[in-house]
C-alpha positions in Angstrom: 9.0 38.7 13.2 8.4 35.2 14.6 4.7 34.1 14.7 3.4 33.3 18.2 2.3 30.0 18.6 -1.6 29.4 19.2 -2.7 28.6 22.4 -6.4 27.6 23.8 -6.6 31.5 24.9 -5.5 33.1 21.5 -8.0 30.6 20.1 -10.6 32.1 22.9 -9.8 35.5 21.9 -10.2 35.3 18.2 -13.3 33.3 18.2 -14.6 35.5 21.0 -15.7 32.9 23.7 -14.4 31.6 27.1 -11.3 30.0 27.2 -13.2 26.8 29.3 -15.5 26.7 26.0 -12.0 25.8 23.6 -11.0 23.6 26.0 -14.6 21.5 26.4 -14.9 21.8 22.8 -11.3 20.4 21.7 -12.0 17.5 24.3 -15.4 16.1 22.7 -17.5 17.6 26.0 -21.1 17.1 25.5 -21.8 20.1 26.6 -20.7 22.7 23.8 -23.0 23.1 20.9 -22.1 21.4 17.6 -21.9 24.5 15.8 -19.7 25.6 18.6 -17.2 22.3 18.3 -17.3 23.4 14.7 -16.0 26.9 15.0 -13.3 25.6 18.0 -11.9 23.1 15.6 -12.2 24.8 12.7 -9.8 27.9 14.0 -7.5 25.3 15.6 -7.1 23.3 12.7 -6.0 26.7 10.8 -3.8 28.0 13.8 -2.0 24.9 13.6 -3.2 24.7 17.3 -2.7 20.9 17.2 0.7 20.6 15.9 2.1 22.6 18.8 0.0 21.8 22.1 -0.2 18.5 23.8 -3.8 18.4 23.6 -5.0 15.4 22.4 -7.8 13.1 22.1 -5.4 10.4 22.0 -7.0 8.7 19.1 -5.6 8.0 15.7 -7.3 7.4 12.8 -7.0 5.2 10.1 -9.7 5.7 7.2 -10.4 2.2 4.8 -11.7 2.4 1.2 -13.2 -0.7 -0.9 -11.1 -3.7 -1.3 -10.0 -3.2 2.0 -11.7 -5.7 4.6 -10.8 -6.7 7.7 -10.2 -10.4 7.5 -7.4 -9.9 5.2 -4.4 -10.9 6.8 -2.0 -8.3 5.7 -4.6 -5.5 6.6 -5.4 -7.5 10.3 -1.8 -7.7 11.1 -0.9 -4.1 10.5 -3.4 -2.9 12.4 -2.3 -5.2 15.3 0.9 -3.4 14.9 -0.5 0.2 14.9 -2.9 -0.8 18.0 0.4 -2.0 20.3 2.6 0.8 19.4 -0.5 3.1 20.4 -1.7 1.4 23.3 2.0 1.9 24.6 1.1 5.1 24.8 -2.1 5.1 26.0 -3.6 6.3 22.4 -6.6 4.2 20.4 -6.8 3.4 17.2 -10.3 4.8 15.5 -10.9 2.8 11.8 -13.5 4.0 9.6 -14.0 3.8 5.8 -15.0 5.9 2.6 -16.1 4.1 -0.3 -13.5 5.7 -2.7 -9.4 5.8 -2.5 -9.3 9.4 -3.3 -12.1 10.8 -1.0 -11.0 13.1 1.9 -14.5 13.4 3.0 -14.0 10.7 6.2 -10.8 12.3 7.3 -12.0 16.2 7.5 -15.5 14.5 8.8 -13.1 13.2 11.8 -11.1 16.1 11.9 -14.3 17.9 12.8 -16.2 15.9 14.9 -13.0 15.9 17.1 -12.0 12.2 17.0 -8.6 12.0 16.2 -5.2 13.4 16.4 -3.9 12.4 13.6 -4.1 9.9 10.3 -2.2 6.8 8.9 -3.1 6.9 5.5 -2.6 3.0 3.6 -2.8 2.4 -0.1 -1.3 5.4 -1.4 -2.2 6.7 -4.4 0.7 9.1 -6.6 -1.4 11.8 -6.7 -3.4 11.1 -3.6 -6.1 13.8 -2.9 -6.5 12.5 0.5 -2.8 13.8 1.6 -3.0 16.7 0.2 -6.0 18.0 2.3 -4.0 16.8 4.8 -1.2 18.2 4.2 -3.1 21.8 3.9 -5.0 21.3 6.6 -2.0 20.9 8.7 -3.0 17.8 10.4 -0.4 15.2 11.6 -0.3 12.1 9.3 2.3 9.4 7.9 1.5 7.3 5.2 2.5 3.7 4.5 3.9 3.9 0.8 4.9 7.1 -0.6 2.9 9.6 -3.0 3.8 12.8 -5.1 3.8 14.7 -2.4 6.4 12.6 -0.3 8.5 15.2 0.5 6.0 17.4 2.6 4.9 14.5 5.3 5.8 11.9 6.7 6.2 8.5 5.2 7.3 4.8 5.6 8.0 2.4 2.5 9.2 -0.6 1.4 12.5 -0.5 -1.6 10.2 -2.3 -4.1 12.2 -1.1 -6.5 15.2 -2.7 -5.1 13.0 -5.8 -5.0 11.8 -6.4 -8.2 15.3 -5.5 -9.9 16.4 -8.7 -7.4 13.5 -10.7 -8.8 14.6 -10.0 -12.5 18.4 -10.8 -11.4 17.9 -14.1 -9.4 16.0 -15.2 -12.9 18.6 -14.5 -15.0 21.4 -15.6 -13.1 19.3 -19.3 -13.2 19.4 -18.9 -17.1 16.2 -17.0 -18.0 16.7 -14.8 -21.1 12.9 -13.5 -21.6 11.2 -12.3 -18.4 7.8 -10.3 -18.7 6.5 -8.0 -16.0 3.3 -7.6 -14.7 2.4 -3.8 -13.6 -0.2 -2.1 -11.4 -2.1 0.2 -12.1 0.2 3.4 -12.6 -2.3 5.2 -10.0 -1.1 3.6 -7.1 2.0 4.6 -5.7 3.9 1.6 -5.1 3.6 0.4 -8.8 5.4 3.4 -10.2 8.6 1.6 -7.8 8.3 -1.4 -8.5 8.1 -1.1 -12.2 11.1 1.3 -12.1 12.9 -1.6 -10.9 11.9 -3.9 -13.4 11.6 -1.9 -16.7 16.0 -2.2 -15.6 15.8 -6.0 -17.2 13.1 -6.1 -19.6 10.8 -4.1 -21.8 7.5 -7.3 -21.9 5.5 -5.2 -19.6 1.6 -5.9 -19.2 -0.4 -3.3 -17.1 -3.1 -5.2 -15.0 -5.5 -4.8 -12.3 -4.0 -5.9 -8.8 -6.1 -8.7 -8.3 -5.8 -12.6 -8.9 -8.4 -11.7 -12.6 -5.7 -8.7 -13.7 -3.0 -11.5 -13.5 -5.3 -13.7 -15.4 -5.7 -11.4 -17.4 -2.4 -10.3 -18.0 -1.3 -14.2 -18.8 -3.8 -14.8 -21.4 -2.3 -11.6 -23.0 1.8 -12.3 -22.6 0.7 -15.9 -24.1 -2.1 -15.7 -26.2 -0.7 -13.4 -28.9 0.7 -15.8 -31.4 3.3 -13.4 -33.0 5.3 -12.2 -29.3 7.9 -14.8 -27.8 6.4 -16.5 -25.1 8.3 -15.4 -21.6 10.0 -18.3 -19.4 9.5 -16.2 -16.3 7.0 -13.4 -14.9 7.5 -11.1 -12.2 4.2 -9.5 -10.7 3.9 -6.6 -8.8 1.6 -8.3 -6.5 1.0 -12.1 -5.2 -2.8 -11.6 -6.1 -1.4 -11.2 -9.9 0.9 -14.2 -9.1 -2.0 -16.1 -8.3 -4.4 -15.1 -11.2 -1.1 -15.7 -13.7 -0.7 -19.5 -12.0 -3.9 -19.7 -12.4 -3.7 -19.4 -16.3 -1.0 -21.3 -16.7 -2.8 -24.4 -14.6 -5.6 -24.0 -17.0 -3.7 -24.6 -20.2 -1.3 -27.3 -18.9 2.0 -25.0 -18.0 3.9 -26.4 -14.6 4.7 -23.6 -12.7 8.8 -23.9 -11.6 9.9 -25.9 -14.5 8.1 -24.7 -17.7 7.4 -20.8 -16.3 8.6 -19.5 -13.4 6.7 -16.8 -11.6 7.5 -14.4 -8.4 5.0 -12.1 -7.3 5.4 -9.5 -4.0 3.8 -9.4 -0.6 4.4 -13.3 0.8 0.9 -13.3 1.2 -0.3 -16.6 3.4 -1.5 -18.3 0.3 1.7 -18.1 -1.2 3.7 -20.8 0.9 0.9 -23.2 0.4 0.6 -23.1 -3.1 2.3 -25.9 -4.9 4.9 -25.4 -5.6 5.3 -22.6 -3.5 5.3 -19.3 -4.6 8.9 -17.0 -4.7 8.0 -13.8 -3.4 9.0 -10.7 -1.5 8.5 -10.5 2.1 7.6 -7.9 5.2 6.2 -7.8 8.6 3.2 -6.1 8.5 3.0 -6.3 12.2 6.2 -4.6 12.2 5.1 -2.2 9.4 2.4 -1.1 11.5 4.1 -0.7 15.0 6.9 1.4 13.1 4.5 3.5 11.2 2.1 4.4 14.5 5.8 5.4 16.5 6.7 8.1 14.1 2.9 9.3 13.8 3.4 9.9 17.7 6.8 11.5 17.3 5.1 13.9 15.2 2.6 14.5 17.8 5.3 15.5 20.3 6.7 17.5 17.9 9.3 16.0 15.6 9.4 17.4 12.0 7.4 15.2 9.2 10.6 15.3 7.1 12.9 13.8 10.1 10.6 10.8 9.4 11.1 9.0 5.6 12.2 5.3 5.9 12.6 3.0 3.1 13.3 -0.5 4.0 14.1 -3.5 1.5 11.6 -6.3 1.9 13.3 -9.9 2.0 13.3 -12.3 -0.8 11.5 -15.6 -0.7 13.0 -17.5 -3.6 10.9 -21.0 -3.6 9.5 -23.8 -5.4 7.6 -21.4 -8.5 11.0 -19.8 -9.7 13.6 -22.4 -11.0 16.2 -23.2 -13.7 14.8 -22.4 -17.2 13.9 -26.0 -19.1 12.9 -24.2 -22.3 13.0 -22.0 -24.6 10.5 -19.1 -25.3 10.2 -21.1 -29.1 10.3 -24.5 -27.0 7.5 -23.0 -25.0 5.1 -21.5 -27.8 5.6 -24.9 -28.9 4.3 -26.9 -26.2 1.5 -24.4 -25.6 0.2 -25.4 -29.4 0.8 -28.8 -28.8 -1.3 -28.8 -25.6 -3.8 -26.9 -27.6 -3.9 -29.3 -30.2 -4.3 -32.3 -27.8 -6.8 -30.2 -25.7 -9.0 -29.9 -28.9 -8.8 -33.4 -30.2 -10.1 -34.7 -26.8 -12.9 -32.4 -27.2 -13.6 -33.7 -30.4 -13.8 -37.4 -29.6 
């Protein structure tokens, strides 16, 4: 037998109140009790009562963790996107934050207190705590990036896969024969793709934090061990690797382009103005944003999570930073030492 869908006088009836009480209560009126709201929301949000009426608050949350602050430009221009798409509709974006990635604490607080419809959930993780209460809860989400759980909700991605086996091919095809990777963390979802791609063309892999000090980091490691071949090229999983990894090679007298070429992934701003400019991957997060908040909305008016899973592929930026290979990996090692050697002397005089 078909289960009857839950309306604001089924919800009445079971909680034992008046059906004006649901309705004040599922609209933020100030004049229910807390522990009132509570209960209301509480039996909706099991019902399912909010995935089938068109009751809303018209508000749709987005919940930001550490490392995530507003002035950064990819983060401000996808919420630009999400705010149009919504205000097209007459719906407002609500952001608030949680100090940790894997804390669903801000999102059932919002469910709650009544705030929002619904949750775009950024910065995904592969097993991501956060979308699975959602997913349990029943409450209407879609995530930017993919997680374990992709095939239960709603999702929109880019083919980084697809983009760093591009990266990998573009260098070999301009003569590189000893390309190193630089990973993510294997927690975040996106770096389980985009190594999937890469780990295709070469097994010099070096797991970093995605910051500019992980690709630091992960430099000082692919050339500072005097035994392992020296790479002529680096991909990174990120820009802010990219940058860190420039960074290194600046320090100890590498060009960037004609003794190592680099790519990284995002086209941050910084990218075009570094010299020379930095190859890279690129997508509009404005886009990204509008595109995510319309199928959030299409869920809202009923469409199934699983009619909405779009992979895109991002478009290459091949600049300045990824050229021709000049030398060898022995040619390489060599100059490093020789730059060593002429570093030190200068230090002795």
């Amino acid at each position: 037998m078909a289960s009857t869908r839950p309306t604001i006088k089924s919800l009445a009836e079971q909680l034992e109140i008046s059906p004006a009480t649901v309705s004040k209560a599922l609209n933020g009126r100030g004049d229910v009790s807390l522990a009132t709201r509570k209960r209301v929301l509480e039996a909706s949000q099991l019902s399912g009562y909010r995935l089938y009426a068109k009751h809303w608050v018209r508000t749709v949350g987005i919940v930001l963790s550490s490392g995530q602050e507003l002035d950064q430009p990819t983060l401000h221009d996808f919420l630009v996107g999400v705010s149009k798409a919504l205000a097209k509709r007459d719906f407002d974006l609500l952001v608030s934050h949680a100090e940790l990635e894997t804390d669903a604490n801000a999102f059932e607080r919002l469910v709650q207190n009544g705030k929002v419809d619904g949750f775009i959930l950024m910065r995904t993780l592969q097993q991501d705590p956060r979308a699975d209460w959602l997913i349990n809860n029943r409450i209407p989400f879609v995530t930017h990036g993919r997680t374990s759980q992709a095939h239960r909700h709603a999702w929109f991605d880019m083919d980084g896969a697809w983009a760093m086996e591009t990266a990998c091919q573009n260098l070999i095809d301009i003569g590189h024969d000893r390309i190193a990777f630089v990973k993510a963390p294997d927690h975040y979802a996106f770096a389980k793709d985009r190594a999937k791609g890469a780990l295709k063309y070469t097994d010099l892999t070096v797991m970093a934090p995605a910051d500019e000090a992980g690709g630091y980091q992960a430099a000082r490691e692919l050339f500072e061990s005097p035994d392992a071949p020296c790479p002529t090229a680096i991909v990174c999983s990120l820009d802010a690797q990219a940058v860190g990894v420039a960074h290194w090679l600046r320090v100890h007298g590498l060009m960037i382009g004609s003794d190592v070429s680099l790519i990284g992934y995002d086209d941050i701003p910084f990218a075009s103005a570094m010299n020379p400019k930095l190859s890279s991957f690129s997508q509009s997060a404005t886009q990204a944003g509008e595109r995510v908040a319309n199928m959030l909305l299409g869920i809202l008016h009923g469409d199934s999570p699983q009619d909405h899973h779009v992979l895109e592929r991002p478009e290459p930026r091949f600049r300045g930073s990824s050229a021709t290979r000049q030398l060898t990996s022995e040619q390489l090692r060599h100059k490093l030492g020789t730059l060593a050697l002429d570093h030190n002397g200068e230090k002795q005089k």
